[in-house]
Steps between C-alpha positions, in 0.01 A plus 500: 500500500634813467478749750288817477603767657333827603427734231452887557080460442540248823690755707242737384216280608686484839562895542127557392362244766360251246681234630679552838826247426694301274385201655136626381678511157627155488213306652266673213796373260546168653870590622640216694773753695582897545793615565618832566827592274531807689827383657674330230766644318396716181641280284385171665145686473548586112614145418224344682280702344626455138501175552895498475569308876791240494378125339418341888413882630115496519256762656510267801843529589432905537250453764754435763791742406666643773497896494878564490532474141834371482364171681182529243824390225716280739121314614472487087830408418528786285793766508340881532 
């Protein structure tokens, strides 16, 4: 499956009260998971979201990223 991620008319729906959450988002889109990518690198964020992760580096993996992002890379075993 591949993931779907939060477009600006979803944020909008949030800031405008028409749905209060992202989980409101996924549950009307079947989503299995959210995450929040808020403290992820930049360019962890804009591979993940171009689709452009590591072979073996799924959404998944993300979830539990520390927030140093140096050990986001070592937990990855990725080089920043």
């Amino acid at each position: 499956m591949v993931p779907k991620f939060t477009t600006g008319l979803e944020v909008w729906r949030i800031v405008t009260g028409k749905v209060t959450s992202a989980e409101q988002i996924a549950a009307r889109d079947k989503c299995s998971m959210t995450i929040s990518l808020v403290f992820l690198t930049s360019d962890l964020v804009r591979a993940a979201v171009e689709g452009r992760l590591p072979r073996g580096i799924g959404i998944a993996r993300l979830r539990d990223a520390p927030a140093e992002w140096s050990s986001q890379y070592r937990m990855l075993g990725l080089t920043s």
